[in-house]
KOLZADREN-486160 format. One record per residue: residue in three letters; x, y, z of N, C-alpha, C, O in turn; chain; residue number from 1. Coordinates in steps of 0.1 Angstrom, whole numbers, plus 5000, padded with zeros to 4 digits. Atoms other than C-alpha are relative to their C-alpha. Layout:
KOLZADREN-486160
- resn | n.east | n.north | n.up | ca.east | ca.north | ca.up | c.east | c.north | c.up | o.east | o.north | o.up | chain | resi
- ALA | X | Y | Z | X | Y | Z | X | Y | Z | X | Y | Z | A | NUM .
...
END
This chain:
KOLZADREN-486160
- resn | n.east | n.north | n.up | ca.east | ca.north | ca.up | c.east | c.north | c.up | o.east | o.north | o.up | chain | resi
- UNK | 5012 | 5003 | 5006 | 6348 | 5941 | 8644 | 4993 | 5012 | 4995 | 4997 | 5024 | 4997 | A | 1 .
- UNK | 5008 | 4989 | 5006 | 6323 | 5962 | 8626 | 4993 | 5009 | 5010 | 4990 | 5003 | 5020 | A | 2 .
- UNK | 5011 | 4990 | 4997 | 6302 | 5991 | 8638 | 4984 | 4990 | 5001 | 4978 | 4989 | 5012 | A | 3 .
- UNK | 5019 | 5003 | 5000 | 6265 | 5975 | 8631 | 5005 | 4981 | 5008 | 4997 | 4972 | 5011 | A | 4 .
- UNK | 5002 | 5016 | 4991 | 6281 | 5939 | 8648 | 5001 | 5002 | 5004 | 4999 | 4993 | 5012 | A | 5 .
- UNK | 5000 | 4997 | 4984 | 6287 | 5957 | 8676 | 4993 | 5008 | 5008 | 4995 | 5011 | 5019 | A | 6 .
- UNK | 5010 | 4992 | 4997 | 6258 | 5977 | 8678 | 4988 | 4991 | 4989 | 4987 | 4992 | 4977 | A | 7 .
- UNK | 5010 | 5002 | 5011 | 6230 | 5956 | 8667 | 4987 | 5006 | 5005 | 4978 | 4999 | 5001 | A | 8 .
- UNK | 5011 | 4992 | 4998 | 6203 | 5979 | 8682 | 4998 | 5012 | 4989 | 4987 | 5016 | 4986 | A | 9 .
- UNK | 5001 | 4991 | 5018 | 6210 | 6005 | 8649 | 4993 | 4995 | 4992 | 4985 | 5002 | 4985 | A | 10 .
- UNK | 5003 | 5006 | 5013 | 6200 | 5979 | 8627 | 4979 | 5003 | 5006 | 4969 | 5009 | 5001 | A | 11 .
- UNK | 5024 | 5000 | 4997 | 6160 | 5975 | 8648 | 4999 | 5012 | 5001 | 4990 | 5014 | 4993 | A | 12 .
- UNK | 4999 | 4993 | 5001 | 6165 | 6006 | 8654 | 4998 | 5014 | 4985 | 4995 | 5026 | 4986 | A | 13 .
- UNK | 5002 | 4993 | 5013 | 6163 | 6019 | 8614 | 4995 | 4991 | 4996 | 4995 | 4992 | 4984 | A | 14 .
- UNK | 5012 | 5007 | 5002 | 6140 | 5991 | 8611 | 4988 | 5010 | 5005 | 4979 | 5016 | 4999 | A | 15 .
- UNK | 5011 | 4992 | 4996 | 6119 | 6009 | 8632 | 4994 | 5011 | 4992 | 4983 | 5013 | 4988 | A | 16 .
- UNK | 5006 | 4985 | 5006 | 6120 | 6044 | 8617 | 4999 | 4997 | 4988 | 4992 | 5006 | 4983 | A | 17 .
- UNK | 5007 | 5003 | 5012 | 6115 | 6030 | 8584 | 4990 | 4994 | 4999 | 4985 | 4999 | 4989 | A | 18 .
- UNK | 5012 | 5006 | 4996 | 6087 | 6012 | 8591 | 4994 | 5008 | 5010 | 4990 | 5001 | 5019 | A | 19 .
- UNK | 5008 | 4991 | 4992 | 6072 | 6041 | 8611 | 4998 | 5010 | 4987 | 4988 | 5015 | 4984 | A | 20 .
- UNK | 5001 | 4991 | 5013 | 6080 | 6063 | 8578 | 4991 | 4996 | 4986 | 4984 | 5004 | 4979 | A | 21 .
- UNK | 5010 | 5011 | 5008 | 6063 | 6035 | 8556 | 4984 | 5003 | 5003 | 4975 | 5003 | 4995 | A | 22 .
- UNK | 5012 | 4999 | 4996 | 6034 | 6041 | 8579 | 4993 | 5012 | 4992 | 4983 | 5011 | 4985 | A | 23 .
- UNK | 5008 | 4988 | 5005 | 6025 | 6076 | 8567 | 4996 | 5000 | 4982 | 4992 | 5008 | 4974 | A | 24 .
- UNK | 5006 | 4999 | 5015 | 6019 | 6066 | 8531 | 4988 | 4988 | 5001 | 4978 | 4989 | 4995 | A | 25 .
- UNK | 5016 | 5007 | 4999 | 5994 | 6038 | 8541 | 4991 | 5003 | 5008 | 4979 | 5001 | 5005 | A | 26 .
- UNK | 5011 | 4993 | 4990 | 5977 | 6054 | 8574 | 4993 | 4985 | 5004 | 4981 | 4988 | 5008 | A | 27 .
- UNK | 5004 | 5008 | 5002 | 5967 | 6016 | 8577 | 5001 | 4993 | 5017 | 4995 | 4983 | 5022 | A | 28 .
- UNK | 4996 | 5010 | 4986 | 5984 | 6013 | 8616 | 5006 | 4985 | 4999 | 5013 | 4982 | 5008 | A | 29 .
- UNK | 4991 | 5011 | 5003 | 5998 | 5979 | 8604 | 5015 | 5001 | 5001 | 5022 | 4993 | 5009 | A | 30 .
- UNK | 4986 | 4997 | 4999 | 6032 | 5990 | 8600 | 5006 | 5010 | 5010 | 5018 | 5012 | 5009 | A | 31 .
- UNK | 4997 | 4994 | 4991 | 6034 | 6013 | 8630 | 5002 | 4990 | 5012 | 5012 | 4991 | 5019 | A | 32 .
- UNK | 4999 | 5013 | 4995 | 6026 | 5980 | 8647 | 5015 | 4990 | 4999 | 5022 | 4985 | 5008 | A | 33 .
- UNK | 4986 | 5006 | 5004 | 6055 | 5964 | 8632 | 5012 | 5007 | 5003 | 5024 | 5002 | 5005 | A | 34 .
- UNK | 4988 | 4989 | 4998 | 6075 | 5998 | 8639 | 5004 | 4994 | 5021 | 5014 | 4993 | 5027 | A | 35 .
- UNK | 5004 | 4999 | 4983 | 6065 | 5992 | 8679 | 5008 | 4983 | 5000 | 5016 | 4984 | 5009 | A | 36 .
- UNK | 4992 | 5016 | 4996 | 6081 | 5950 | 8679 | 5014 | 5006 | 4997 | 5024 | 5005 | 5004 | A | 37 .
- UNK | 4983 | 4994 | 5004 | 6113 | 5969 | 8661 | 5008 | 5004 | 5012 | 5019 | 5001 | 5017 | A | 38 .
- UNK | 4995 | 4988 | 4992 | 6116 | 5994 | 8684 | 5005 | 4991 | 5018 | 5015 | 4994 | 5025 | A | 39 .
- UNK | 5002 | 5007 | 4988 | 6110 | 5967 | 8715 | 5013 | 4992 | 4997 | 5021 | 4989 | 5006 | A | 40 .
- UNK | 4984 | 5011 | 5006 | 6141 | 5947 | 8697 | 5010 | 5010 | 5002 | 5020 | 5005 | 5008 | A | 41 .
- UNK | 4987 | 4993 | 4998 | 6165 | 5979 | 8699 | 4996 | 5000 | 5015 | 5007 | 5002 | 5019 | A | 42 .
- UNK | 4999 | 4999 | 4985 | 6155 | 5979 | 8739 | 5005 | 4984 | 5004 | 5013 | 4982 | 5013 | A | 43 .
- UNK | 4990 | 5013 | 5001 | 6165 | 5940 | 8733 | 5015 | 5000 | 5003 | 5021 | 4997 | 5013 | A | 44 .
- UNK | 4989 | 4997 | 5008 | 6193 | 5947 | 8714 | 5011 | 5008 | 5007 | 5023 | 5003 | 5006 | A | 45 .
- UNK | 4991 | 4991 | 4992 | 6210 | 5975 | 8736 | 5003 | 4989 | 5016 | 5014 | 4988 | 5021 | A | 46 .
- UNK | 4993 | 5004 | 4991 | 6207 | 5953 | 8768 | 5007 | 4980 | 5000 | 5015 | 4975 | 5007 | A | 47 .
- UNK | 4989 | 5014 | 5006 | 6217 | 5915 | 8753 | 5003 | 5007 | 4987 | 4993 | 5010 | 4980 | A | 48 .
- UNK | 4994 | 4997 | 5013 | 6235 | 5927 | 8724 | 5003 | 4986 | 4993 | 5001 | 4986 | 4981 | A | 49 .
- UNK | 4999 | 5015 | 5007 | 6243 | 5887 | 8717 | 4989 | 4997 | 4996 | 4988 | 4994 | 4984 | A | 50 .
- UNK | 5012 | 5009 | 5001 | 6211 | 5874 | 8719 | 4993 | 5002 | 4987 | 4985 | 5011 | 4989 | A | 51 .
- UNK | 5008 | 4995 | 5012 | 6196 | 5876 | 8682 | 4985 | 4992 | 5002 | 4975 | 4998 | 5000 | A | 52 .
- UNK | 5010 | 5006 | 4999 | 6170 | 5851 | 8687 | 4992 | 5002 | 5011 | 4981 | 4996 | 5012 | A | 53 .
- UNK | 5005 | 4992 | 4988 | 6162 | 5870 | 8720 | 4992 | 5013 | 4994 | 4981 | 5017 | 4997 | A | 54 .
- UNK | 5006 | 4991 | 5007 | 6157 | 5899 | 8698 | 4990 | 5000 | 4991 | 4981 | 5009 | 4991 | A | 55 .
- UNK | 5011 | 5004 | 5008 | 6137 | 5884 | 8673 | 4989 | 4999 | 5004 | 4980 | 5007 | 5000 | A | 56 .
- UNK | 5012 | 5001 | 4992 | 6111 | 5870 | 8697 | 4997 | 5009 | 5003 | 4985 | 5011 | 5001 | A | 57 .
- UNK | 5007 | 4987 | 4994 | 6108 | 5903 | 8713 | 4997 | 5008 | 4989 | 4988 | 5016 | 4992 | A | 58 .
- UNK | 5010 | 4991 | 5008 | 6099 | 5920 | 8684 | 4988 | 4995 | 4994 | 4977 | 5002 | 4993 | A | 59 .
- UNK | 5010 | 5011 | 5000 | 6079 | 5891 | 8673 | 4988 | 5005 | 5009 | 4981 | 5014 | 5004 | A | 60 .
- UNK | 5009 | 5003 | 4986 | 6057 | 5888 | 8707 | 4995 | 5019 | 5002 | 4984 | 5022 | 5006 | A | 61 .
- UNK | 5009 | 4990 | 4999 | 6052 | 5928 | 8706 | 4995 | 5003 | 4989 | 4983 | 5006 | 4990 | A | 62 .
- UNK | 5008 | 5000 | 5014 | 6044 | 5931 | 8668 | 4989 | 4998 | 5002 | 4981 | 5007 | 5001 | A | 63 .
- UNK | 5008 | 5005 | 5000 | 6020 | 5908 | 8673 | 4989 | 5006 | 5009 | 4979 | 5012 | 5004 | A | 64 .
- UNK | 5008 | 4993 | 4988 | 6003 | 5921 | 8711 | 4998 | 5011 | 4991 | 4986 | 5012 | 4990 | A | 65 .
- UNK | 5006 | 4988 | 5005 | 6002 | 5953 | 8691 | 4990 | 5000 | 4989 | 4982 | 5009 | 4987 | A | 66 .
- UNK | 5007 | 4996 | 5011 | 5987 | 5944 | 8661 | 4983 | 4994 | 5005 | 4973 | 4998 | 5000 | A | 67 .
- UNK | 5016 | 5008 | 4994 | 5953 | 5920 | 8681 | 4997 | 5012 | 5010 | 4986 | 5018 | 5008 | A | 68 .
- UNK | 5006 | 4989 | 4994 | 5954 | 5949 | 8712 | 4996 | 5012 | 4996 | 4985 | 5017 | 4998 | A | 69 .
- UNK | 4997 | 4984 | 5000 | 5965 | 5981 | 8701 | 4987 | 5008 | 4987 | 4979 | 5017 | 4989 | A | 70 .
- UNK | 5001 | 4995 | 5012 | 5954 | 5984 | 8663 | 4989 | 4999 | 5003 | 4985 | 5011 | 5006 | A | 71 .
- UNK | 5014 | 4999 | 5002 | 5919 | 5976 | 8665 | 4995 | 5013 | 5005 | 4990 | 5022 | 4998 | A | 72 .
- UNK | 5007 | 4990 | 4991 | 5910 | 5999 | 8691 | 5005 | 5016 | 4993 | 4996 | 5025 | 4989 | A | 73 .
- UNK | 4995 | 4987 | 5011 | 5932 | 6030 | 8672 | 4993 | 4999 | 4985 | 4990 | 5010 | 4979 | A | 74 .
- UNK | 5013 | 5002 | 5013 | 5909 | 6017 | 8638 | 4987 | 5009 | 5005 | 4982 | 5021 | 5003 | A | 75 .
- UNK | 5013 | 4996 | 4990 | 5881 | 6023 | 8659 | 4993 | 5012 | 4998 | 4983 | 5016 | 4993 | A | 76 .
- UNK | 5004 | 4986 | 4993 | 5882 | 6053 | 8675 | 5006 | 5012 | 4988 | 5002 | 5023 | 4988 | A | 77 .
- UNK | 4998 | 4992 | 5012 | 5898 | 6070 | 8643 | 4988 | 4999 | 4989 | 4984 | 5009 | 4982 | A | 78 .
- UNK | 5012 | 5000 | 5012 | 5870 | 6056 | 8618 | 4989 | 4998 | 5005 | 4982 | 4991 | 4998 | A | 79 .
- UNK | 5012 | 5005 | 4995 | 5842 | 6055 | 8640 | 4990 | 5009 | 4993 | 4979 | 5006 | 4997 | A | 80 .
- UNK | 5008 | 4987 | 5005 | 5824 | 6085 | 8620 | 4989 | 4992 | 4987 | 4980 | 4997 | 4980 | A | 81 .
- UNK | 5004 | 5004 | 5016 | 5814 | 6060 | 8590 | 5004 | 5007 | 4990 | 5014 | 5015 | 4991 | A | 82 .
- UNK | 4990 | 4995 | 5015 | 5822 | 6071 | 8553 | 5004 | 5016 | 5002 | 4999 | 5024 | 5010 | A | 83 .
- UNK | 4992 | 4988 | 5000 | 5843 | 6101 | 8549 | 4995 | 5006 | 4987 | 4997 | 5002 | 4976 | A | 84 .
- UNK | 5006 | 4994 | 5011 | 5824 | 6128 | 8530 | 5008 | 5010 | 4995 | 5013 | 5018 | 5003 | A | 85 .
- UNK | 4985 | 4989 | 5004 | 5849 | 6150 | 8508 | 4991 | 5011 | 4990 | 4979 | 5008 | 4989 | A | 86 .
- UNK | 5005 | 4998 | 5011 | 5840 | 6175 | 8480 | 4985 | 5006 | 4999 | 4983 | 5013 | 5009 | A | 87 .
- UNK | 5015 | 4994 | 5002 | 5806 | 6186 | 8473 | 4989 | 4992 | 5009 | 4981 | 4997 | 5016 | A | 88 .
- UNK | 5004 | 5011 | 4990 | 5793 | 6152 | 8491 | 4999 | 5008 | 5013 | 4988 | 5007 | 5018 | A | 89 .
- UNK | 5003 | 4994 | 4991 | 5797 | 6171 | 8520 | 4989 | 5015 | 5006 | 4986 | 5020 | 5017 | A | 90 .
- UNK | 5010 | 4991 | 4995 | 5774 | 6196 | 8517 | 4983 | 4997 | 4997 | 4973 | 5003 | 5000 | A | 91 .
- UNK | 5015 | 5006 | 4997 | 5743 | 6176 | 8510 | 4995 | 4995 | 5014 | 5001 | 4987 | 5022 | A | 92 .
- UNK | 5006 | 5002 | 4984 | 5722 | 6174 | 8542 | 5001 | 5011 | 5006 | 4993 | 5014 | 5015 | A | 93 .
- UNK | 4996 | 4989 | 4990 | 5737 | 6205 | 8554 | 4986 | 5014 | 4996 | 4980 | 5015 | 4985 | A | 94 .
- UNK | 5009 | 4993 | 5000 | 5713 | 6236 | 8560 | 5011 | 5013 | 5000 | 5023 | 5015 | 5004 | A | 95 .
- UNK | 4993 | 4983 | 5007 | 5720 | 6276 | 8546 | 4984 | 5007 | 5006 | 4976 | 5002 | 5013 | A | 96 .
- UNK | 5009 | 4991 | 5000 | 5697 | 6304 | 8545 | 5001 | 5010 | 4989 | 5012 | 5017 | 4987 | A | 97 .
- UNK | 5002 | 4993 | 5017 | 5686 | 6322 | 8510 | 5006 | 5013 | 5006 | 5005 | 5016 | 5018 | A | 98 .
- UNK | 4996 | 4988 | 4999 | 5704 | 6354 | 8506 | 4995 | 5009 | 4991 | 4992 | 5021 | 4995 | A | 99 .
- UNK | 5004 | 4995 | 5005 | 5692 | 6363 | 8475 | 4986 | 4988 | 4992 | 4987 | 4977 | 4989 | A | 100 .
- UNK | 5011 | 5010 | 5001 | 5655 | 6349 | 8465 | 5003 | 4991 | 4988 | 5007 | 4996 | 4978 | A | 101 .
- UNK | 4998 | 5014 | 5009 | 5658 | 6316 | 8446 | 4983 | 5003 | 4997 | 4974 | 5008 | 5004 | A | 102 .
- UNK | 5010 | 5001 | 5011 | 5631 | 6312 | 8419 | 5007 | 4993 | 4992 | 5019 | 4994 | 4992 | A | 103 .
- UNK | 4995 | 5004 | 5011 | 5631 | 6286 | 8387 | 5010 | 5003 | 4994 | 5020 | 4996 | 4994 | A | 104 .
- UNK | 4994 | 4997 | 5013 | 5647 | 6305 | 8362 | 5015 | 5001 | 5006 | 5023 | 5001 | 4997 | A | 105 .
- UNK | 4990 | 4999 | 4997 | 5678 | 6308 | 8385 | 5000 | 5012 | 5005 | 4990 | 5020 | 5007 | A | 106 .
- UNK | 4995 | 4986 | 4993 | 5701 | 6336 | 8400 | 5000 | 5003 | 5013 | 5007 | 5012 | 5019 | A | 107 .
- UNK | 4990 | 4999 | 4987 | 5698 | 6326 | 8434 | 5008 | 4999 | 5013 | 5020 | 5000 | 5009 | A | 108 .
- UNK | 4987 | 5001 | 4993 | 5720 | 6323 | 8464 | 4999 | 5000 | 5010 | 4993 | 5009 | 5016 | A | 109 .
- UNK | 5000 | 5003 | 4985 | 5725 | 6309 | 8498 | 5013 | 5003 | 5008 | 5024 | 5003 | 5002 | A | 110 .
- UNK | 4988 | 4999 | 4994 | 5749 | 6315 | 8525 | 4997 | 4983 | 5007 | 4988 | 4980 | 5014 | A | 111 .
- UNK | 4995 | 5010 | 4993 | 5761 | 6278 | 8534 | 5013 | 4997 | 5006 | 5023 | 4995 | 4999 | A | 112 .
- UNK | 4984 | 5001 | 4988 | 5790 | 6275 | 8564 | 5009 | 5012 | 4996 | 5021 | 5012 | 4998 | A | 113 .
- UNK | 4991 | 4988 | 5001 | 5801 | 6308 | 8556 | 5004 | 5006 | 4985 | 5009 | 5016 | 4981 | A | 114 .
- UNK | 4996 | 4996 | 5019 | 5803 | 6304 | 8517 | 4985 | 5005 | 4993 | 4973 | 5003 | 4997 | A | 115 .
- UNK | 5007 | 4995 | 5012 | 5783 | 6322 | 8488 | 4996 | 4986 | 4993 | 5005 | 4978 | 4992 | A | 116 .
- UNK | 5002 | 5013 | 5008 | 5764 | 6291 | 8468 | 4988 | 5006 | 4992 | 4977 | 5009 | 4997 | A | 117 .
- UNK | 5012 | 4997 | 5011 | 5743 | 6302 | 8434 | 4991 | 4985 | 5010 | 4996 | 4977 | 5017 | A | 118 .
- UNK | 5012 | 5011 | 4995 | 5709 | 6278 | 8446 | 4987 | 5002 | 4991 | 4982 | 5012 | 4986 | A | 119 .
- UNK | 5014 | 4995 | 5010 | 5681 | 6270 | 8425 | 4987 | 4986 | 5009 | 4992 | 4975 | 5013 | A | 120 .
- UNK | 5011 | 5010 | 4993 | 5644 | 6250 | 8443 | 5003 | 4990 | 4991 | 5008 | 4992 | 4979 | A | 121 .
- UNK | 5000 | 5009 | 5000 | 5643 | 6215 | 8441 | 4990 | 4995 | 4988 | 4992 | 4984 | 4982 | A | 122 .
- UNK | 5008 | 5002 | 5006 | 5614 | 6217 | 8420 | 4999 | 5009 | 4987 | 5008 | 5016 | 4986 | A | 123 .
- UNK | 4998 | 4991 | 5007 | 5603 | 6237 | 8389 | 4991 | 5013 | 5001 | 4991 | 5021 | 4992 | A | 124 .
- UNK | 5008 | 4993 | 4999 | 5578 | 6258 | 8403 | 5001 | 5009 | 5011 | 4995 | 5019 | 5009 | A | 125 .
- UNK | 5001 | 4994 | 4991 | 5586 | 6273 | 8439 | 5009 | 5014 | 4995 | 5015 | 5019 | 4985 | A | 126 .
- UNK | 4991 | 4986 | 5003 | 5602 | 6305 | 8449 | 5002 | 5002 | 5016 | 4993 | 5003 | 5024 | A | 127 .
- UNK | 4996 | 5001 | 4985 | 5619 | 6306 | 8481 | 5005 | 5018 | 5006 | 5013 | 5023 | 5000 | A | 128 .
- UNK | 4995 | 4984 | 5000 | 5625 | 6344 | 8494 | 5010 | 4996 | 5009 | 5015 | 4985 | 5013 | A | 129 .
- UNK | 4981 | 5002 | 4995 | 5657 | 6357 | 8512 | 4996 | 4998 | 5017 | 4984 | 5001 | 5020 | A | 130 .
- UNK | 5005 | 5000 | 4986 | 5657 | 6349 | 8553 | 4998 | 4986 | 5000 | 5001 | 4981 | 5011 | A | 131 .
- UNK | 5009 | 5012 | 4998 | 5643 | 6314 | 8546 | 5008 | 4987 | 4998 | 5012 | 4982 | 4987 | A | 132 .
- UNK | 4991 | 5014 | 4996 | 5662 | 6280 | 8563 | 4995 | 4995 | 4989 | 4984 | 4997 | 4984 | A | 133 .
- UNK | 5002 | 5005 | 5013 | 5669 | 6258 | 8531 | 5010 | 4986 | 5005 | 5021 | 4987 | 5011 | A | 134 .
- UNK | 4989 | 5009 | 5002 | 5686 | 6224 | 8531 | 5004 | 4994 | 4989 | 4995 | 4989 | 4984 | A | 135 .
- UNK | 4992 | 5004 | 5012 | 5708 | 6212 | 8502 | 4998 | 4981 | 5001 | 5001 | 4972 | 5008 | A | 136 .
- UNK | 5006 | 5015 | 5003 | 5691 | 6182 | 8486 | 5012 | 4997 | 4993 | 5014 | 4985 | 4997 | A | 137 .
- UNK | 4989 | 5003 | 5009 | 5723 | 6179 | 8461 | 5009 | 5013 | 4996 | 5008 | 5025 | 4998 | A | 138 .
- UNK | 4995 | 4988 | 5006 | 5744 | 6197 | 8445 | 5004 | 4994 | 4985 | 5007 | 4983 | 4981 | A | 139 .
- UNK | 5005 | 5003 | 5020 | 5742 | 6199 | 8403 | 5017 | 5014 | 4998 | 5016 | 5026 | 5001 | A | 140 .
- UNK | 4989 | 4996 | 5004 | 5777 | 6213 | 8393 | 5002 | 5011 | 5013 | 5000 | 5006 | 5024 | A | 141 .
- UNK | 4998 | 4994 | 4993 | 5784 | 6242 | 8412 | 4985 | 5007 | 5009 | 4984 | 5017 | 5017 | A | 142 .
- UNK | 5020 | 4993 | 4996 | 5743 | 6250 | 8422 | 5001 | 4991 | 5011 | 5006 | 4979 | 5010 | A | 143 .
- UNK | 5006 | 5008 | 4996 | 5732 | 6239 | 8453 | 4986 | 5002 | 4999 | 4980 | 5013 | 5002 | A | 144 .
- UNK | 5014 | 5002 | 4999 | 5696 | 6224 | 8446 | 4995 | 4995 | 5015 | 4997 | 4984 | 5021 | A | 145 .
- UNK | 5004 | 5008 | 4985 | 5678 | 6229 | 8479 | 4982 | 5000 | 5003 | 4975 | 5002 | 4993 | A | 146 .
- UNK | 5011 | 5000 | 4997 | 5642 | 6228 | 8498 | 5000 | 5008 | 5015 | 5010 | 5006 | 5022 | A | 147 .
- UNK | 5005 | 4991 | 4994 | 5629 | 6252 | 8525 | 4997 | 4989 | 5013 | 4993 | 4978 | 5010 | A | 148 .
- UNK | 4998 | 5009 | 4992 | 5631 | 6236 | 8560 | 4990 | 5001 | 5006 | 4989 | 5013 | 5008 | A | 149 .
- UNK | 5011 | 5001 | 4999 | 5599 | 6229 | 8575 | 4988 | 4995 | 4990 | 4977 | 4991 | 4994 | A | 150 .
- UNK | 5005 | 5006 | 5010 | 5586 | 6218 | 8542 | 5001 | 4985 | 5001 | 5010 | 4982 | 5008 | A | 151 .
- UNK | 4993 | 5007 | 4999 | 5585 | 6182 | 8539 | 5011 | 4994 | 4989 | 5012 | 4995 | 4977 | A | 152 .
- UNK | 4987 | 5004 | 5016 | 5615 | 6168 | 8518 | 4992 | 4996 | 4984 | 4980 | 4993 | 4982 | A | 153 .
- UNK | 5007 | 4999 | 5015 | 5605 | 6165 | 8483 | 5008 | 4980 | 5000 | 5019 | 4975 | 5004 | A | 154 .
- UNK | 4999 | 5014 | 5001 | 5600 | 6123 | 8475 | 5009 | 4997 | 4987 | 5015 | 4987 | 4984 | A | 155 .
- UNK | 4997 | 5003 | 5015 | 5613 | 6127 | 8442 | 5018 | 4999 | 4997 | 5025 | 5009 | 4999 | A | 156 .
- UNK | 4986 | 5003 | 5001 | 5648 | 6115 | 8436 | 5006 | 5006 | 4987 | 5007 | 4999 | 4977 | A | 157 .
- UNK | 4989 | 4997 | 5008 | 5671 | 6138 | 8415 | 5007 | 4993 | 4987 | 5018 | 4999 | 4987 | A | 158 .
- UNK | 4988 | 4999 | 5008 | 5691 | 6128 | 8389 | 5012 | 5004 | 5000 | 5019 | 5002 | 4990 | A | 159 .
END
């Protein structure tokens, strides 16, 4: 007889790892789930090697336990943070300190998380000197537009 009819734990077995490999392009845990009933089928599989509908069920019956127990709780505790801020989004809210005095007309510059950031006030009239806690109301291309911390936030909503 063949190789894979006499070894039917290869076959769940590269079920599995393809469907564990599948997983890393969706990040979704669904198909790691599916990898985990596979995987429970080649521990089938190696000790009834006949039984296919023995195998089935067992990958069945853990697929399943995995995907109502396991997955939720791994969702969970991985996305519990709420939305995922990327990009410039991430630095609104965060606080710096002027380096070089911001005024209107521009030119100048905060240290935020360790980076250099041109900064111009929130408004068109202040002038913030250097030393002075600032938080980033937005950010307008590469500028962060911020306000002086102790101030209260400015009501006026950006564009």
């Amino acid at each position: 007889m063949d190789w894979l009819g006499d070894n039917p734990w290869a076959i769940w077995a590269a079920i599995a790892a393809l469907l564990a490999l599948a997983e890393l392009a969706t990040l979704d845990f669904t198909l790691l789930m599916l990898a985990a009933g596979a995987l429970a089928a080649t521990g089938a599989a190696v000790v009834f090697p006949g039984l296919v509908w023995l195998q089935i069920l067992v990958a069945i019956i853990t697929a399943a336990a995995m995907l109502v127990a396991i997955r939720p709780m791994l969702v969970k505790k991985l996305h519990h943070h709420g939305e995922l801020k990327t990009g410039h989004a991430h630095e609104v809210g965060r606080s710096g300190v002027v380096v070089k005095e911001i005024h209107p007309d521009g030119g100048g510059s905060i240290r935020l998380g360790g980076e250099l950031w041109t900064a111009r006030p929130y408004d068109d009239v202040s002038t913030i000197p250097p030393g002075t806690r600032v938080e980033v109301m937005k950010i307008d291309g590469a500028t962060a537009v911020v306000y002086p911390i102790g101030d209260p936030p400015p009501h006026k909503e950006l564009g």
